[in-house]
Phi, psi and omega in degrees: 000343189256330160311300137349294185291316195287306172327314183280327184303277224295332172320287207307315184291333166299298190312317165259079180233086161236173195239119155252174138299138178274082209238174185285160168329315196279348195245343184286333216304331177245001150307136137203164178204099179272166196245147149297182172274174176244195180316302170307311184285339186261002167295301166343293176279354163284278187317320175325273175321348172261349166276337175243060170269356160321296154000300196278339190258347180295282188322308180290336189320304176305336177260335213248073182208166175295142179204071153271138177327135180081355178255169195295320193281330185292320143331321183275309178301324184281353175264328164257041184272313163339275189264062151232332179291294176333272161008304170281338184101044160264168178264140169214124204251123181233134167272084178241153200212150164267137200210148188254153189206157182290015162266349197110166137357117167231144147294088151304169202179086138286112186266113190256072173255133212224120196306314189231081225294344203257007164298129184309279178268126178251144151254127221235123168257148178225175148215168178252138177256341173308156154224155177344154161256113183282159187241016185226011173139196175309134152201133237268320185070084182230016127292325226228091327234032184311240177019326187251340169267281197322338195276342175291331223269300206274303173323281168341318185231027178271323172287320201320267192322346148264024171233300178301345175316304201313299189306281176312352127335295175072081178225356155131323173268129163226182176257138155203135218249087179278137170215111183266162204248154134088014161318292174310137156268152208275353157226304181216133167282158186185172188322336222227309193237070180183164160048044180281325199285299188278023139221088065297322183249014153280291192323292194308322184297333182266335162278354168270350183267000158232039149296113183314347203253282333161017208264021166258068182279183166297328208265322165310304150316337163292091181290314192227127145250136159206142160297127165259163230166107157065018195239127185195326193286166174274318158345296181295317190287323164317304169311313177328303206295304212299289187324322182295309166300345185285000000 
């Protein structure tokens, strides 16, 4: 898993290593000149994650309990994906709706946290923070996605002081941390009984980025998204690397 962690730390530091011009919002929006890392930086992001796997186990601690929607553990994760984020000075926002599923009515809660909101450009890691409902007992989910939150979690705030570096730039780029609710589906999956948290909150984004009022939304702003998922095997991290180094 710490090998996993260190890969996504050094992906994350490539990305932000850009360049911008000191120009207006509107004119920034679409400047850029990305840079490669030099030396330092990428010792940097190698070495990093083995100085802190405390850090890392800490974290997980918090996340790695049944957390099905509507239960105390879940509840307990969401609060403290919440105020860990807080913690860092990120603004963080939660989308939460109620929605029907073949359990009844439930309360979703998407946590959206984003190091700098008026920044032009975002780049966005997500995850689902909900776990399965199982029909044969507990199940802990701890790929599926305890692990990719802590990685998040953990990325954040092993990184703090070279992400506010970032932010006090102002140069245009910020982060943003999706932790999303309501991924399982609660009897069989399908179109309908999935995915609750992440179309709800494509739908809502896309209908504010074409409000005429609105026409700098979330959804525009958004460069890189990618789902963390499942990464834990050596296989996966291989593959990862490779694809990455190319």
């Amino acid at each position: 898993m710490l090998i996993a962690t260190g890969l996504l730390v050094e992906f994350f530091l490539a990305l932000l290593i850009i360049f911008t011009e000191g120009v207006t919002w509107h004119e920034l929006k679409w400047v850029r000149d990305l840079q490669p890392l030099v030396q330092d930086q990428l010792l940097y992001a190698s070495e990093l994650p083995l100085a802190e796997q405390e850090t890392f186990h800490d974290v997980l601690r918090n996340i790695l309990v049944p957390r099905t929607v509507g239960s105390p553990g879940h509840r307990k994760v969401q609060q403290f994906l919440q105020q860990s984020m807080e913690q860092l000075d990120w603004h963080v926002e939660e989308d939460t709706f109620e929605a029907p599923t073949p359990h009844g009515n439930k309360v979703f809660s998407n946590i959206v946290a984003t190091l700098d909101p008026s920044a032009c450009h975002r780049l966005v890691l997500a995850c689902h923070y909900d776990s399965m409902v199982h029909k044969h007992g507990v199940f802990l989910g701890a790929t599926d996605s305890a692990v990719p939150c802590a990685q998040l979690i953990y990325l954040a705030t092993v990184l703090n002081d070279k992400l506010q570096e970032q932010k006090r730039r102002g140069d245009g780029l910020t982060v943003q941390l999706i932790f999303f609710d309501g991924e399982e589906a609660f009897v069989r999956w399908s179109s309908s009984d999935s995915l609750y948290g992440s179309r709800h909150l494509a739908d809502l984004w896309h209908r504010n980025s074409t409000q005429g009022y609105n026409l700098e939304g979330c959804l525009p702003r958004s460069d890189i998204a990618t789902q963390i998922d499942r990464m834990v095997s050596s296989r996966a991290v291989k593959d990862v690397f490779v694809k990455l180094s190319r």
